[in-house]
C-alpha positions as CSV (number, residue, x, y, z in Angstrom):
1,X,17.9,0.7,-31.3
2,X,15.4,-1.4,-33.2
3,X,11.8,-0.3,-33.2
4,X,9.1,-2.4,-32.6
5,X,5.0,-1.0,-32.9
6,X,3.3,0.4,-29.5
7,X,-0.4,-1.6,-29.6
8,X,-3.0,0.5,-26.9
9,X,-3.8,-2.4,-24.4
10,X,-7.5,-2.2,-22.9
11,X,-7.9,-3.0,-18.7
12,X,-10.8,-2.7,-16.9
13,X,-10.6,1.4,-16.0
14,X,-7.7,2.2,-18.3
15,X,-5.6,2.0,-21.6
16,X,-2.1,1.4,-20.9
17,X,0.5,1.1,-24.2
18,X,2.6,-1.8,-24.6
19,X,5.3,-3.3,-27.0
20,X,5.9,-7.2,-27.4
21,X,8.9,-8.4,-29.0
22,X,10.3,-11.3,-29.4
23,X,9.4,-14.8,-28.5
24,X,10.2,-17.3,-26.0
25,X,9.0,-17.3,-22.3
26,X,7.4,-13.8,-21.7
27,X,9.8,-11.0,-19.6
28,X,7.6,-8.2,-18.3
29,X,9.5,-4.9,-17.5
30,X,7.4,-2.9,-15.2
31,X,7.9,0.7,-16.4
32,X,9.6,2.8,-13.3
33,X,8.9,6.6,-12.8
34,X,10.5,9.6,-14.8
35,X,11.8,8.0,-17.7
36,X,9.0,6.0,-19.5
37,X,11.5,4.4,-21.8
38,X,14.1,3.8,-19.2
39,X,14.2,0.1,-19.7
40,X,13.5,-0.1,-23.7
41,X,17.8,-0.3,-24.1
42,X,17.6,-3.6,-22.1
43,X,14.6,-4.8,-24.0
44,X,16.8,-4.5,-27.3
45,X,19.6,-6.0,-26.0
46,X,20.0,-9.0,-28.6
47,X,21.0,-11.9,-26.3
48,X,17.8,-11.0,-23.6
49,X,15.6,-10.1,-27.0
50,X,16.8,-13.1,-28.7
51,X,16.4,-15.5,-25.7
52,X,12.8,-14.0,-24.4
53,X,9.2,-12.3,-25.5
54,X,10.1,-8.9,-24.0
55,X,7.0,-7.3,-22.7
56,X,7.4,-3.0,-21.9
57,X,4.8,-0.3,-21.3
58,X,3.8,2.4,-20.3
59,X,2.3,2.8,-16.7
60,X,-0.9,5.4,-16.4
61,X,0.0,9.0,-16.6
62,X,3.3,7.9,-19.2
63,X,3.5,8.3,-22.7
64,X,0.1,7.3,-25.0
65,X,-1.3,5.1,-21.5
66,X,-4.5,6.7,-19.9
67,X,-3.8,9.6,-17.8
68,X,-4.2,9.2,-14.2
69,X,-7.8,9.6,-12.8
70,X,-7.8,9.7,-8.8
71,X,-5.3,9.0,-6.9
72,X,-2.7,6.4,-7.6
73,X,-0.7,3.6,-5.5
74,X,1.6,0.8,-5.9
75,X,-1.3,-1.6,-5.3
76,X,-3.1,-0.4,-8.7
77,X,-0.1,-0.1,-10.5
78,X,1.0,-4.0,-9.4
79,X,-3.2,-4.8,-10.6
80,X,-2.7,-2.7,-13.5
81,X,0.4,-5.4,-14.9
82,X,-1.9,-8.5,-14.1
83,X,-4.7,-7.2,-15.8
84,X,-2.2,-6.4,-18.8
85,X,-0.9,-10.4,-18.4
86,X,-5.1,-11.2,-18.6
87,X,-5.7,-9.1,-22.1
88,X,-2.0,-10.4,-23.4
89,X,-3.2,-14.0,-22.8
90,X,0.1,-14.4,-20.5
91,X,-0.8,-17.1,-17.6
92,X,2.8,-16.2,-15.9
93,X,5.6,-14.4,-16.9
94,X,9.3,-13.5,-15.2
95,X,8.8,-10.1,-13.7
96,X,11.7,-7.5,-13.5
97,X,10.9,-4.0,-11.5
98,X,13.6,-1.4,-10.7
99,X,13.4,1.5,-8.4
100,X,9.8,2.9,-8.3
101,X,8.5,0.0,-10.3
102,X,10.7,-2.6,-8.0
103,X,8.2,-1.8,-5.4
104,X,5.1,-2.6,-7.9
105,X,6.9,-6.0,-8.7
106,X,7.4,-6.9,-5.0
107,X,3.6,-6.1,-4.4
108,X,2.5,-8.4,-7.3
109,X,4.6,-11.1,-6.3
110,X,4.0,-11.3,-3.0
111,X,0.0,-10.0,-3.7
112,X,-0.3,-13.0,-7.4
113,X,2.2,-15.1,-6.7
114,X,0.5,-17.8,-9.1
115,X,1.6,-14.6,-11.9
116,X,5.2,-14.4,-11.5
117,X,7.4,-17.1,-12.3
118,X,10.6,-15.2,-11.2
119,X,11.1,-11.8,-9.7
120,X,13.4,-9.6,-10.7
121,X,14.8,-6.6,-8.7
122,X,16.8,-3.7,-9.5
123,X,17.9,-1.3,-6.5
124,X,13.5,-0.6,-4.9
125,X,13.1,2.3,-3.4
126,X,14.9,2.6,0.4
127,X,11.3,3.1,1.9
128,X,11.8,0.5,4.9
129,X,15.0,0.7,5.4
130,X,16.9,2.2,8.4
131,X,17.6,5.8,7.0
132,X,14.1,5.8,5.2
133,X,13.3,8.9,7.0
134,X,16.0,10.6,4.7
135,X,14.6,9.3,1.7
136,X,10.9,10.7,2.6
137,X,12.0,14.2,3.6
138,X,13.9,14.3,-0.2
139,X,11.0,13.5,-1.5
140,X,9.2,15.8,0.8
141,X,11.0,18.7,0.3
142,X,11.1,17.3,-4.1
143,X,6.9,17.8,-4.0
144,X,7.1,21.1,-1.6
145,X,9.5,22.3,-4.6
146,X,7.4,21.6,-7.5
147,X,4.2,22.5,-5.6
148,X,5.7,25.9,-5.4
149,X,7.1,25.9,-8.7
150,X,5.8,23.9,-11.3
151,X,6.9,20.5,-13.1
152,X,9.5,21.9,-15.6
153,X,11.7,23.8,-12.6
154,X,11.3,20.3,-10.3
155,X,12.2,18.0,-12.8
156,X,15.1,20.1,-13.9
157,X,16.0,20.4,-10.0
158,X,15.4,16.8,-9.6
159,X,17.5,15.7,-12.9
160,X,20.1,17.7,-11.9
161,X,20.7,16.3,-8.4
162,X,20.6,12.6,-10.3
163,X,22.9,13.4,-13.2
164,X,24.4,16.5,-13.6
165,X,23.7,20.1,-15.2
166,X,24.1,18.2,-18.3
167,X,21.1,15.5,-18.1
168,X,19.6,16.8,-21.1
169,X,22.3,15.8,-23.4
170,X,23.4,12.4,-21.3
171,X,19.8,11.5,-21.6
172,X,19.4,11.9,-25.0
173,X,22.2,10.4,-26.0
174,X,21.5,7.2,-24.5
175,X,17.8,7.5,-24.9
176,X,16.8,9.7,-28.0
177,X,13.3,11.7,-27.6
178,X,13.9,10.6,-23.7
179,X,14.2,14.2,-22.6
180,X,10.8,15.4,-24.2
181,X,9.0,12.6,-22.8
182,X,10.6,13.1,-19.0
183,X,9.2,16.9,-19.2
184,X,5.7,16.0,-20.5
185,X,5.3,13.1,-17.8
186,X,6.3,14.9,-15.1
187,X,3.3,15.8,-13.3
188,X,2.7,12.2,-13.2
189,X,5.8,11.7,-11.6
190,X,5.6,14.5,-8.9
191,X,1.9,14.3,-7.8
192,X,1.1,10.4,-8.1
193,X,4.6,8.0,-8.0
194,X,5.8,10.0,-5.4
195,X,2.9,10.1,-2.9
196,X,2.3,6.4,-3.8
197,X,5.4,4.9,-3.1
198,X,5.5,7.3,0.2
199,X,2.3,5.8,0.8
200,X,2.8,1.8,0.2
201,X,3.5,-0.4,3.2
202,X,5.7,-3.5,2.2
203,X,6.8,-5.9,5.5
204,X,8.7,-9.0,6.2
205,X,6.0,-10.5,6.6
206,X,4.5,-9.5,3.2
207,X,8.2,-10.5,1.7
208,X,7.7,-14.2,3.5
209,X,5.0,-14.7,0.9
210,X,7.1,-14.3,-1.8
211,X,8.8,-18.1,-2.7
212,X,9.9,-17.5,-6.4
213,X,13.3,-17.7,-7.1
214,X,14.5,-14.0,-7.0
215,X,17.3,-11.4,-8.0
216,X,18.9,-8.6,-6.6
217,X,20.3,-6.4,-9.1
218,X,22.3,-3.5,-7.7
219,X,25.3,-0.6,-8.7
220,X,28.5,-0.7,-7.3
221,X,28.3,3.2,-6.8
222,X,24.6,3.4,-5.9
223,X,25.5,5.1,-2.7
224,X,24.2,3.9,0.9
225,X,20.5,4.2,0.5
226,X,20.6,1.7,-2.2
227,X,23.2,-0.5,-0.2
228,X,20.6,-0.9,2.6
229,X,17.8,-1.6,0.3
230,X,20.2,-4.5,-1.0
231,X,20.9,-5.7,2.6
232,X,17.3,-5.5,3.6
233,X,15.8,-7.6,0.4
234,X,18.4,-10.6,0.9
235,X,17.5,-10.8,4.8
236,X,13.7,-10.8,3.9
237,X,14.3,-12.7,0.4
238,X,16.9,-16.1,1.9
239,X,16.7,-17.5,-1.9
240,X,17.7,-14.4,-3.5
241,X,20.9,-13.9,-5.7
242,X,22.6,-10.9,-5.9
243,X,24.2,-9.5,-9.1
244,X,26.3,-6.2,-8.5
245,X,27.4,-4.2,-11.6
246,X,30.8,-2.3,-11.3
247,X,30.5,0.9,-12.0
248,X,27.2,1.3,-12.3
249,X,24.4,3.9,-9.8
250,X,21.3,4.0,-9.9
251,X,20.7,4.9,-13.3
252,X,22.1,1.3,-14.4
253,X,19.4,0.2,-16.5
254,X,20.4,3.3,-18.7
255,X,23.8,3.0,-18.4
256,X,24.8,-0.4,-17.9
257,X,21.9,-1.9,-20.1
258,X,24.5,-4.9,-21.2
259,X,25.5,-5.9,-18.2
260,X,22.0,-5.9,-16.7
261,X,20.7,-7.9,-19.9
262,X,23.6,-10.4,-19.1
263,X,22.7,-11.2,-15.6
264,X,18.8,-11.2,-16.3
265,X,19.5,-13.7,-19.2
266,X,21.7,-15.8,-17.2
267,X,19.5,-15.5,-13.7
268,X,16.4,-16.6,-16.3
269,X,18.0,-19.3,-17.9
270,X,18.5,-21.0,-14.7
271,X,14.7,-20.9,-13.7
272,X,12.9,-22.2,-16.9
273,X,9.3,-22.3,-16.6
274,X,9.4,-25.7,-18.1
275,X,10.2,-27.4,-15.0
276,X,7.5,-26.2,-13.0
């Protein structure tokens, strides 16, 4: 994986660390929750690097960003990513947000629309969907578990439910240092994603003001949660494509990173800013 030089990006309250690579029109990849660096394998893929200026960073609370101070929500994290487009010098860019950080795109597009050229979306969390009262008790019973035992037994619990007794070593060997950095950010994780995203309120009627050209990105064997959160986006989003990736759950930035580069980069090419 090529390497490319973390600069410390100032906003009004906060710090928040960023890479740039590349040239071309600028990509933003809103960092999602538990793995800071989940989406640095599709910002190296060479035919999305080559085509784009790849923008990644680190949220508050993740890696060398500012800690968290009070309490957090979608609707800071969605002002936090236009204040980084203001210091960057970025008037719009194509936004792509999966799972926790899908819902911080939606808010920004439907809250900045004059920000977001395209939106990009990769499985949100099922939070308005019909069985969304399963998803909150999870996560209910998740934070009742690390409440009562700490960040290093939840996140192991948690890990293990998503991958296996083995996430450790998958982790690591599709994202090296990945497993050190899940276990220091995991308080951020536990007591501010998941009470924000419990806490954000998204509509139809908030969707409605979303008119950029969108796509759905989903896994083939993402389960039914994730199939209702694919159904739910294309009735509120009419001019949204879908792009399904065989084989691929929930993890499919991390595991599918080609495929997912290949259907951003085509998806993008069809919507240059240039036109507009």
């Amino acid at each position: 994986m090529s390497q490319s030089e973390w600069i410390q990006v100032p906003l009004a309250d906060a710090v928040v660390e960023a890479q740039v690579r590349g040239r071309g029109e600028p990509v933003v990849l809103i960092q999602t929750a538990v793995t800071a660096d989940e989406f640095l394998p599709l910002a190296v893929q060479r035919e999305f690097a080559d085509a784009y200026q790849v923008i990644v960073y680190h949220r508050r609370g993740y890696g060398g960003s500012s800690p968290v101070d009070g309490r957090g929500s979608v609707e800071r994290d969605a002002r936090d990513c236009e204040q980084l487009l203001d210091a960057l010098g970025v008037e719009k860019a194509h936004i792509f947000g999966g799972s926790y950080s899908g819902a911080v795109a939606l808010h920004l597009a439907a809250s900045a629309p004059n920000r977001v050229h395209t939106l990009c979306l990769a499985e949100p969390p099922p939070v308005h969907t019909p069985t969304a009262d399963e998803f909150r008790s999870a996560n209910a019973q998740l934070t009742a578990y690390y409440r009562q035992h700490g960040s290093a037994a939840a996140m192991d619990y948690f890990m293990t439910r998503l991958m296996g007794s083995g996430w450790r070593t998958e982790l690591e060997a599709m994202l090296p240092g990945g497993t050190a950095q899940v276990e220091r950010d995991a308080d951020t994780f536990f007591a501010t994603d998941i009470p924000s995203l419990l806490a954000w309120r998204f509509g139809a009627e908030d969707a409605a003001r979303i008119t950029q050209p969108v796509l759905y990105v989903g896994g083939t064997e993402s389960g039914p949660w994730f199939a209702e959160v694919g159904e739910l986006l294309l009735r509120w989003l009419p001019q949204a494509e879908e792009a399904m990736l065989s084989g691929a759950d929930h993890s499919l930035a991390l595991t599918h990173a080609p495929q997912l580069a290949r259907a951003l980069t085509g998806f993008l090419g069809k919507h240059p800013m240039e036109r507009h």
